[in-house]
N, C-alpha and C positions, 0 to 999 in steps of 0.2 A: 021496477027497472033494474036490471042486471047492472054489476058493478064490473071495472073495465081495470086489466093487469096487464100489467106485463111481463113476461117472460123472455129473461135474459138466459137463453142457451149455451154455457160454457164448451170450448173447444175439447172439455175431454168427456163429453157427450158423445161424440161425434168423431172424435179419434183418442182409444185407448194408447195408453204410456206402452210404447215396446211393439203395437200392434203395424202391420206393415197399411202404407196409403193406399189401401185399393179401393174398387166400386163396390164390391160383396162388401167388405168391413163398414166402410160407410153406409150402407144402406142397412145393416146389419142393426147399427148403433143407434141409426136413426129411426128405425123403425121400434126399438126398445124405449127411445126420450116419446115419444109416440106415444105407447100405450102409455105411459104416467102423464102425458100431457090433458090426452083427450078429455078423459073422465072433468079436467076444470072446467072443458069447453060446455058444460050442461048448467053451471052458475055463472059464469065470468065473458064478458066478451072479451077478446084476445090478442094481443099483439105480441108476436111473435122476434126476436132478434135474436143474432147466431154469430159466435165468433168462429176466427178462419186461420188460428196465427198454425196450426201444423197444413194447413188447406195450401195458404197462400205462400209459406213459407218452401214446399214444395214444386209448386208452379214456379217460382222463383230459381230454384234448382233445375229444373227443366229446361226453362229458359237460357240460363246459363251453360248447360251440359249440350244444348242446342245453338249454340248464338253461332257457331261457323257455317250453319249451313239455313238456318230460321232468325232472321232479325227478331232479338229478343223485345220485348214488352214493358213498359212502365211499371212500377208497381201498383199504380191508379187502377191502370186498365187490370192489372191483375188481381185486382180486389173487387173488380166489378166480374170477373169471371168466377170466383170464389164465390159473389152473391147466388149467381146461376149455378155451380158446382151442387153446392149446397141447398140451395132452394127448392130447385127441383125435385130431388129425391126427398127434403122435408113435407114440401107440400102435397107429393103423392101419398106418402107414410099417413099423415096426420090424414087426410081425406078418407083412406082407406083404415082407418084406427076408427073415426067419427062412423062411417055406415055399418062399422060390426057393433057399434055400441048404439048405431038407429039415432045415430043427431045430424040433423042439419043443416048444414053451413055452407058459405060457400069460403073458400081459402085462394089467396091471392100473395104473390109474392112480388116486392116492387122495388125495382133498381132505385137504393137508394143514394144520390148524395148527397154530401154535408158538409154545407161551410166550414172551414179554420181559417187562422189568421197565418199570411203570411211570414209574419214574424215571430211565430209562437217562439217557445225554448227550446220545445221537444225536437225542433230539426237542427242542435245544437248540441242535445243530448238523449240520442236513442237511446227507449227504455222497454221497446216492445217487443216482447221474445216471438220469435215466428220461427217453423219448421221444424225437422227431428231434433233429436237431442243430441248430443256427442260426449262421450266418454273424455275425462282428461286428456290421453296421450292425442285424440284426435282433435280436443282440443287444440293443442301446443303447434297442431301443425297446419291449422286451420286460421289462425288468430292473424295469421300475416294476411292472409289473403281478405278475412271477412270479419267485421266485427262482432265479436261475440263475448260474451257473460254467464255467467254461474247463475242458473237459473234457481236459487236457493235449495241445495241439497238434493234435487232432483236430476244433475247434469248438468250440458252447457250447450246454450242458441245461439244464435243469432241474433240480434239487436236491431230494430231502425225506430225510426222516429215515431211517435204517438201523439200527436198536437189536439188539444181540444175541441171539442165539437161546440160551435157558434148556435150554427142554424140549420133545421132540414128542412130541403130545399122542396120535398115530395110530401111537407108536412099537411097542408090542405087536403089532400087525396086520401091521405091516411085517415085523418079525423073523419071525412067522408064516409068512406067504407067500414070503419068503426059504426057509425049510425046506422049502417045496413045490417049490422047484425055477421057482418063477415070476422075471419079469422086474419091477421093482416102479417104477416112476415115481411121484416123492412128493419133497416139500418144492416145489416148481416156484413158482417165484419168488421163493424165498426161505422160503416157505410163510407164511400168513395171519397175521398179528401179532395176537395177543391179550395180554390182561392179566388177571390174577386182581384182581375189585376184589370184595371181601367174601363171598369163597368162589366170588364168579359172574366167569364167563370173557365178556370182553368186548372188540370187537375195534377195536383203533386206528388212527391215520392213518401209514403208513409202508411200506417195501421194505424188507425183511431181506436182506443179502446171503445169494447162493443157496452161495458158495462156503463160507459159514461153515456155514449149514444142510446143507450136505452132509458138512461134517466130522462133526456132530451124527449125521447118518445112519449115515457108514460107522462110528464107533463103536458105536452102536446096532444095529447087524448083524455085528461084528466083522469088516469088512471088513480084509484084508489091504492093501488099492492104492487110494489115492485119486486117479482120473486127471480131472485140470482140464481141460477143452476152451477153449480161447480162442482167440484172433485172431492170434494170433502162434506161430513155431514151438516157439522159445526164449525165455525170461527175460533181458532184455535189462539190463545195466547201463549208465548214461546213455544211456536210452531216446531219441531222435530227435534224441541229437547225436552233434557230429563223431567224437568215439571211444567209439560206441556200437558194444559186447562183448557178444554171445551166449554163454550160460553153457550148460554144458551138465550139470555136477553140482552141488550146494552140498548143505551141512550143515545141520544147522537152527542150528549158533552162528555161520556165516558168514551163513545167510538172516537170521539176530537182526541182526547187526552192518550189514549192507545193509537194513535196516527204518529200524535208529539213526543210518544217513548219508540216510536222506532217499532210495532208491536207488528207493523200491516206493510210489508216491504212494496216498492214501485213494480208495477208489473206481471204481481202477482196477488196478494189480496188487498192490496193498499188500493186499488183504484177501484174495488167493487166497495169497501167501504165509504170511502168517496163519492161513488156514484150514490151512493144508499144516504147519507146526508144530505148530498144537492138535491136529492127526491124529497126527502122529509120537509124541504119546506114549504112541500105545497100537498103532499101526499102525506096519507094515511099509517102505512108501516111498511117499511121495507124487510123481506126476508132472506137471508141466505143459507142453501142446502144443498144437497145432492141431487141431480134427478130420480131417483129411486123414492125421494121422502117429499116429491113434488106437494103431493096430494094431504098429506100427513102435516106437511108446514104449515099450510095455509087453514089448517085446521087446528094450529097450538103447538101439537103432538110433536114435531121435531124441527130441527134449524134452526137457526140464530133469528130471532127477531128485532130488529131496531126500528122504536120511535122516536118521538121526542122528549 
């Protein structure tokens, strides 16, 4: 019996640093996380998740640069269009990756959404970077109008809120189609924030992180491997200074103790290490790497491994 992963697709898969937001770039990118993906799909049955913080952060901007003449959109609904933005052109990529390498599957992509609590923290304090970046001076003259933050060394976003992920709500369909042997794309972006407000499901203003929604997931399919795709090959300790240390194993009580020095900032690697503990208590190893060293991780050979 094939063992079951998941793959956590980071946003700079999907849109490079500096690159402009178009169809051709995105299908470009997605067709390259593609070819390093497929080759799993011959050992591993698969679930798919996709973050959207330049995706959604954009439609955002639309809406906005629109709102006099097009009634602008929730950010719910806008995460829920990010699902399909995204999905579609992954799920043609991968389908068409799978028949040149002669495997079988069938591949499904499902609007998903996911409980949070009304009351979380994070809509008290946004910590989730969405959309382009901006230079300082644009910065300075952006900051009155929208909330935004020094996305560590890399520039400066925009900020909303990122509340925890309860429950998925689409989680039986998934575990379903898992048993079929299918490729399942779901949670993508975090998946769509709702709230239970008086038995009725209703959806709020926020980005769930996708790496936390994917821990959700691969427990929910009893996934053996949670593999993080991100922008970097290794887990870097004192990230973009002078004795900055690529890690290549840790624990979940060394990754705890690197959370409590500050090593793994909010928003940026701190909630995939996060996600990669809340996995290990039911899962096997969580990895974190590049898409380029997809194949190569889960073979030993590169990324950051964390057990127990």
């Amino acid at each position: 019996m094939k063992k079951t992963i998941v793959i956590a697709l980071g946003g700079n898969a999907l849109l490079q640093k500096g690159e402009e937001e178009t169809a051709s770039n995105l299908i470009k990118n997605i067709k390259e996380a593609c070819k390093n993906i497929a080759p799993i799909a011959k050992h591993y049955n698969i679930v798919i998740s996709h973050g959207n913080g330049s995706e959604i952060g954009y439609l955002l901007l639309q809406n906005e640069i629109a709102r006099n003449k097009i009634a602008p959109m929730p950010l719910d609904i806008l995460g829920a269009e990010s699902q399909g933005l995204i999905g579609y052109p992954l799920e043609e990529q991968l389908l068409n990756e799978l028949r040149r390498n002669k495997i079988k599957k069938n591949i499904v992509t499902i609007l998903t959404q996911v409980l949070v609590s009304k009351n979380d923290s994070a809509f008290k304090n946004p910590t989730k970077f969405i959309g382009p970046f901006y230079i300082k001076e644009q910065y300075l003259k952006l900051k009155k109008k929208y909330l935004i933050k020094e996305d560590f060394g890399r520039g400066y976003r925009r900020v909303v809120p990122s509340p925890k992920p309860i429950k998925i709500l689409e989680a039986e369909i998934i575990k379903n189609l898992v048993k079929k042997n299918s490729i399942i794309i779901a949670g993508g972006g975090g998946g769509i924030p709702v709230v239970n407000r008086n038995g009725n499901l209703e959806g709020v203003e926020g980005v769930i992180d996708k790496d936390w929604t994917s821990s959700c997931l691969a427990k929910i399919v009893n996934a053996d491997t949670l593999l993080i795709l991100t922008g970097v090959d290794k887990v870097c300790l004192n990230f973009s200074k002078p004795n900055q240390t690529k890690v290549s194993r840790i624990t979940v009580q060394e990754a705890k103790k690197y959370l409590n020095d500050e090593q793994f900032p909010p928003g940026n690697m701190g909630p995939k290490i996060e996600a990669a503990i809340d996995f290990l208590k039911k899962g096997e190893k969580a990895i974190i790497t590049d898409i380029k060293n997809a194949e190569k991780a889960l073979n030993g050979k590169a990324g950051t491994l964390i057990t127990r």
